[in-house]
N, C-alpha and C positions, 0 to 999 in steps of 0.2 A: 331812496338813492336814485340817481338819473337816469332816464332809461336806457342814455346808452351806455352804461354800465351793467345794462339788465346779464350780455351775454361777454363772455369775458375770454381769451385763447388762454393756451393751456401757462406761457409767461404772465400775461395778467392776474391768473388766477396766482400762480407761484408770488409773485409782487404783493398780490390783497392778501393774501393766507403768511406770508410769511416764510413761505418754506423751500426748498428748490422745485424745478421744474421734474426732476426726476420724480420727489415724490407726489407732483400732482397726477406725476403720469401713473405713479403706483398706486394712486384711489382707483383709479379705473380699474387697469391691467388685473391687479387682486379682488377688483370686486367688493372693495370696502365702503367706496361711497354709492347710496344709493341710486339708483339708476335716473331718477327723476331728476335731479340735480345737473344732468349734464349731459352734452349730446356728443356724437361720433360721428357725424356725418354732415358735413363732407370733413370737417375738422372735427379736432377736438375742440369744448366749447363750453365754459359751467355759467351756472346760474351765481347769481350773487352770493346769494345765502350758502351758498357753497364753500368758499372758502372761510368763512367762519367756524364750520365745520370740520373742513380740513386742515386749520389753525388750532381746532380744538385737539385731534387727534394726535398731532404729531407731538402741541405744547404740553400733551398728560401723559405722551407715551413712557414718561420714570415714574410716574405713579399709578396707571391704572394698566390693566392688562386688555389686551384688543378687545377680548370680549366687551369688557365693562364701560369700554370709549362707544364699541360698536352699539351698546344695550341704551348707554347715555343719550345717544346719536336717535336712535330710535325714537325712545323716550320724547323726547325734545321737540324732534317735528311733530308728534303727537300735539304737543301747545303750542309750539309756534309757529308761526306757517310766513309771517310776514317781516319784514326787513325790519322794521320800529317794531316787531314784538320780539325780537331775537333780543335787543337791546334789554331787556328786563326780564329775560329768556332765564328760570328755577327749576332744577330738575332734580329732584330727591327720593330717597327714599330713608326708611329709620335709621339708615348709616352712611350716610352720604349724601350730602348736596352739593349740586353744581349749580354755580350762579354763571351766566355768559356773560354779563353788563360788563367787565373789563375787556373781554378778551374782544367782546364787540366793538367796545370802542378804539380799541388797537387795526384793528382788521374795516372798520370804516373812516378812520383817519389817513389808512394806508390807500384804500378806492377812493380817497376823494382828492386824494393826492394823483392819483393814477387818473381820474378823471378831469383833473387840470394838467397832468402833463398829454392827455389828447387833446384838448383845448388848445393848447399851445405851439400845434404842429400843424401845418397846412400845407397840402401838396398840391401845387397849380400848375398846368404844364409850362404857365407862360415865366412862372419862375425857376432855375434852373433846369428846363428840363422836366418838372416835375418831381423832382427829388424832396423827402418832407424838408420844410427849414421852420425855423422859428418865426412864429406868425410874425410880420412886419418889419421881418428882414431878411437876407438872403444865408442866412446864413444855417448851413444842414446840421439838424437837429443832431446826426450821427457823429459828424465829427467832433463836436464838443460832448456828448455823449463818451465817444473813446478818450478822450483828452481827459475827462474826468473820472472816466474809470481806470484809466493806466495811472493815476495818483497826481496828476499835474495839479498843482493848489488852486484854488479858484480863482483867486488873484491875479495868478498870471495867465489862467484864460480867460477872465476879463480884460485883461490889456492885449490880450489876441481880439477881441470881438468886444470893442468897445461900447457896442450899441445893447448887449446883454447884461443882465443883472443874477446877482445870485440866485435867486430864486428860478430863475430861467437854465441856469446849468445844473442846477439841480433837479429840477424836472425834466429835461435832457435825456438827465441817466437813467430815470424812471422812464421816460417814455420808450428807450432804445432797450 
């Protein structure tokens, strides 16, 4: 993964993992994720592999009981330590297997998503201000960000911001 993906705030990781910001905050706060994964100071901050993990917990919580996510979780790092070994990442025992390989490929298609919508945002003083906008035009990433989170169709904020493409208001929403 990129390394500026290495370290991720507490909304990126909710974006990669899938889940809200509330429960990235409740890995920590409970003490569920382990502590290496993630720093506190001066912010909150997780490592990558992190939210694969925290995608794993929340997407088994109707099938397995905290213990047995918390035991898997354990498990797991025991073999897998690396971003490409998480992807073929098997964790079993004579009653139970956990494969990661989908859930990885969910949770890295979602950070490589989130690592093009940083890519796509640039903040220069000598352009508005300094305000982020979409690389190669003036136009702030936030505002079409909100435009397409309040339900505006994309269409018609393309005909607002003619020099943007879909794909660019869609990473908009991800990066804001």
């Amino acid at each position: 993964m990129d390394a500026r993906m290495e370290h991720l705030t507490t909304t990126e990781a909710a974006v990669a993992a899938g889940v809200s910001v509330l429960q990235i905050n409740r890995m920590i706060d409970e003490s569920i994720l382990p502590e290496d994964l993630y720093d506190t100071s001066p912010i909150r901050t997780f490592r990558t592999d992190a939210c694969l993990l925290i995608a794993f917990y929340f997407k088994t919580a109707n099938w397995l009981t905290a213990n047995a996510r918390l035991e898997t979780i354990r498990n797991a790092r025991t073999r897998c330590s690396s971003w490409d070994e998480w992807r073929d990442c098997t964790v079993g025992d004579r009653n139970l297997t956990i494969r990661f390989s989908d859930l990885w490929k969910e949770v890295d298609g979602r950070l490589r998503r989130l690592s093009e919508a940083r890519q796509l945002v640039v903040e220069d003083p000598e352009i508005l201000s300094g305000t982020p906008v979409i690389r190669g035009t003036r136009v702030p990433v936030h505002d079409v960000a909100a435009q397409a989170d309040s339900g505006i169709p994309t269409e018609r904020i393309l005909k607002s911001y003619p020099s943007l493409n879909a794909s660019q208001v869609e990473l908009a929403s991800i990066y804001a």
